[in-house]
C-alpha positions as CSV (number, residue, x, y, z in Angstrom):
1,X,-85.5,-182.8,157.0
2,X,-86.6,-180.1,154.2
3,X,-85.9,-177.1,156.6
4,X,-82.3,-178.4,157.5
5,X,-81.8,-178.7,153.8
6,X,-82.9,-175.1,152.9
7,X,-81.3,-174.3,156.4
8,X,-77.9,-175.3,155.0
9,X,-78.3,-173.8,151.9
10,X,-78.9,-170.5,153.4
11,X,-76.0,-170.7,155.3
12,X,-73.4,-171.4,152.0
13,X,-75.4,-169.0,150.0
14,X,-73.9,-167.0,152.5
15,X,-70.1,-168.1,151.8
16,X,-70.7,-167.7,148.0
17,X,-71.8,-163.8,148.4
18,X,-69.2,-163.1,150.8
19,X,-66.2,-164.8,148.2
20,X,-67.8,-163.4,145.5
21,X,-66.7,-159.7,146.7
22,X,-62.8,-160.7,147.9
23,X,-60.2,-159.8,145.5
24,X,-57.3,-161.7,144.8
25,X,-54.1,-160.5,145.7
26,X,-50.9,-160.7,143.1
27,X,-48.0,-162.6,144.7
28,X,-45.2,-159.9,143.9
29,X,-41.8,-161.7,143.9
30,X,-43.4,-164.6,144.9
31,X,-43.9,-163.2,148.5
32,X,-46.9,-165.3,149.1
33,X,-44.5,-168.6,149.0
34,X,-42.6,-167.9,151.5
35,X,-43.5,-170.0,154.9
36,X,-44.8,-167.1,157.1
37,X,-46.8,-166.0,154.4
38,X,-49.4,-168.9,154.2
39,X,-51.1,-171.6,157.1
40,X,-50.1,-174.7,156.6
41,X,-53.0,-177.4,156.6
42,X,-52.0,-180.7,157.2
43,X,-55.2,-182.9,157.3
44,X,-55.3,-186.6,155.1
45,X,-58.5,-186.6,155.4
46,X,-58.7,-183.7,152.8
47,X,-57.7,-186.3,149.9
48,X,-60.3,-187.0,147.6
49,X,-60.3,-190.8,148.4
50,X,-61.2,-190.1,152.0
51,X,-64.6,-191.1,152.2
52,X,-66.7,-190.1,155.2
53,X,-68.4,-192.2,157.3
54,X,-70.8,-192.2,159.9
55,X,-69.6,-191.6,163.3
56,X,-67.2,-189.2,162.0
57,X,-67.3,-185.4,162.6
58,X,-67.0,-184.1,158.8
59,X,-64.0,-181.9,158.3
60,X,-65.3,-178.0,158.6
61,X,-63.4,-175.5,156.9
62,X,-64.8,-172.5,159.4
63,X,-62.8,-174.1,161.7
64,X,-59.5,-174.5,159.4
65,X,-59.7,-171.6,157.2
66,X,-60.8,-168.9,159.5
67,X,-59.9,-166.1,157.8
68,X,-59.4,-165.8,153.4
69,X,-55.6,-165.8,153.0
70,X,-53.1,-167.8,151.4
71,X,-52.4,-171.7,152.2
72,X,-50.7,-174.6,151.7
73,X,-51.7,-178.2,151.8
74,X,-49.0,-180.5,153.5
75,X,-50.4,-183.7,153.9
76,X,-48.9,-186.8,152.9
77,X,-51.6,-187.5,150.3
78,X,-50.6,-184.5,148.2
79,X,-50.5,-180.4,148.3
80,X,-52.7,-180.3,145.3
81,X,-56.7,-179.3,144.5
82,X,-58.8,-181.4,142.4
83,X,-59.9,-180.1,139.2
84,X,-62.4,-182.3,138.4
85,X,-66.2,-182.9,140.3
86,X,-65.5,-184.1,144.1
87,X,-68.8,-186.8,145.1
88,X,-70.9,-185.9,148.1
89,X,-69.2,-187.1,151.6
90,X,-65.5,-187.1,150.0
91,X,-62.6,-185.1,151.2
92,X,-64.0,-186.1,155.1
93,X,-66.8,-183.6,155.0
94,X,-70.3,-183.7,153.9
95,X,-69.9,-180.5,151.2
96,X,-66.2,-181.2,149.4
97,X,-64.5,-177.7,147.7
98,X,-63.1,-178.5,144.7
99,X,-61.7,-176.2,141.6
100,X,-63.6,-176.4,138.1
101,X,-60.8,-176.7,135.8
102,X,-62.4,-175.8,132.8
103,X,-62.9,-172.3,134.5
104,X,-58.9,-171.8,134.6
105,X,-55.9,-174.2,135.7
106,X,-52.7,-174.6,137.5
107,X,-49.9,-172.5,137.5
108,X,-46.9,-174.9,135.0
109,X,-43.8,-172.4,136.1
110,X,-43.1,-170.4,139.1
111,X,-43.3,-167.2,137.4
112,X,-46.3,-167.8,136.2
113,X,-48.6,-165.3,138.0
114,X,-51.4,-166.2,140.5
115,X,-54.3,-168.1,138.0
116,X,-58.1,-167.5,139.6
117,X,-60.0,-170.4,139.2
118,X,-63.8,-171.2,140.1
119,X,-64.2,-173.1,143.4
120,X,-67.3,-175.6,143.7
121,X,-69.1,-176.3,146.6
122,X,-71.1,-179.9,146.1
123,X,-74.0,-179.9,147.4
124,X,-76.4,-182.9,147.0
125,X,-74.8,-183.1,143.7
126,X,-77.1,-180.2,142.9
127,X,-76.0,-178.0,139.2
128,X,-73.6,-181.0,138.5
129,X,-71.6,-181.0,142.1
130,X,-71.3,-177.0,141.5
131,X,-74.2,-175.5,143.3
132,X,-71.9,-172.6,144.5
133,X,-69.1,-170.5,143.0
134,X,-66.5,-168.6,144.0
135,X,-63.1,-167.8,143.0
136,X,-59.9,-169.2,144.6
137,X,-56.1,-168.0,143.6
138,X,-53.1,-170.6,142.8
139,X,-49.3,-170.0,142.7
140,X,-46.9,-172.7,141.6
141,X,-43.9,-171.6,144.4
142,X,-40.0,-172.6,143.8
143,X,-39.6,-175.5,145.3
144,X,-42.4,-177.2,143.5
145,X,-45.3,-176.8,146.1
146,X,-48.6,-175.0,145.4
147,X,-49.9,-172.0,147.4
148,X,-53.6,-171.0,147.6
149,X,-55.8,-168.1,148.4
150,X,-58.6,-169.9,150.1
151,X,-61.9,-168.0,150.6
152,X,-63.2,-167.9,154.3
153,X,-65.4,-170.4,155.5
154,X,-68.3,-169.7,158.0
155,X,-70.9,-172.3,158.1
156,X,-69.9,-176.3,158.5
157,X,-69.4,-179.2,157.2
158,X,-68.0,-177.6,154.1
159,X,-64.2,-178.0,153.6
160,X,-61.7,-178.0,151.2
161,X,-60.4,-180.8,149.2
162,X,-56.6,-181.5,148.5
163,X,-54.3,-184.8,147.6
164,X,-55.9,-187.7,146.0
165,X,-53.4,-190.4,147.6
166,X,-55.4,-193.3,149.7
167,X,-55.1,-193.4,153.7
168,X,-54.5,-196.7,154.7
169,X,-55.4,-197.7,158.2
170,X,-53.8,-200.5,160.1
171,X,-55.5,-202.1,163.0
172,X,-53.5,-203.3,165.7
């Protein structure tokens, strides 16, 4: 059990050197909004109330976010990162990415240029659900939508978080 543990921290030590040398591209004329600009993820298990279970396969972002570029969350439960701590086994993964909003916030007007904010990566609540860093861009797009230059993702089951709207299942 304590080599899987420092197993998997190896492996997102990993992420967090790799983001820590990307740069963050500017979005001139808000190029980066327009559709064949960004991926589109579209996944409700992504919202914050999303709670995995077991049996589940945990959302992985290496998977998703294959390459660091700009994208957009579509999902009915809302196109927006969490700024505040994400809990262990939220988001439908094991390791939730969420954005530390004291570290920077969301864009208020489209011409607003592209903010960096701090990512966190929770791991076994470790350093207050922030054990790793890294920084992630945000553009406010016409249309009111947000954009987002998401860092790559190589080792699982750490993904993204986005929406905070409840999934409601209906059994037939």
């Amino acid at each position: 059990m304590y080599r899987w543990f420092l197993l998997q921290n190896a492996f997102l030590v990993l992420i967090s050197l790799r983001a820590l040398g990307q740069q963050i591209p500017a979005c001139t004329d808000n190029a980066c909004c327009l559709k064949s600009s960004y991926t589109e993820l579209d996944n409700s298990r992504r919202s914050i109330q999303s709670q995995w279970r077991s049996g589940q396969t945990p959302l992985c972002d290496r998977d998703h976010v294959t390459v660091s570029g700009w994208y957009r969350f579509t999902s009915f439960v809302g196109g927006k990162m969490p700024i505040s701590k994400v809990d262990m086994n939220r988001c439908g993964t094991h390791f939730p990415i969420w954005l530390d909003g004291t570290t920077g916030a969301h864009p208020t007007r489209d011409t607003d240029a592209v903010a960096k904010i701090k990512a966190c990566i929770n791991v076994r609540e470790l350093r207050g659900g922030c054990y790793y860093r890294f920084t992630v861009g945000v553009k406010l797009c016409p249309g009111n939508f947000f954009v987002y230059y998401l860092q790559k993702i190589t080792r699982c089951y750490a993904a993204y978080c986005a929406g905070k709207k409840r999934l409601v299942f209906v059994s037939i």
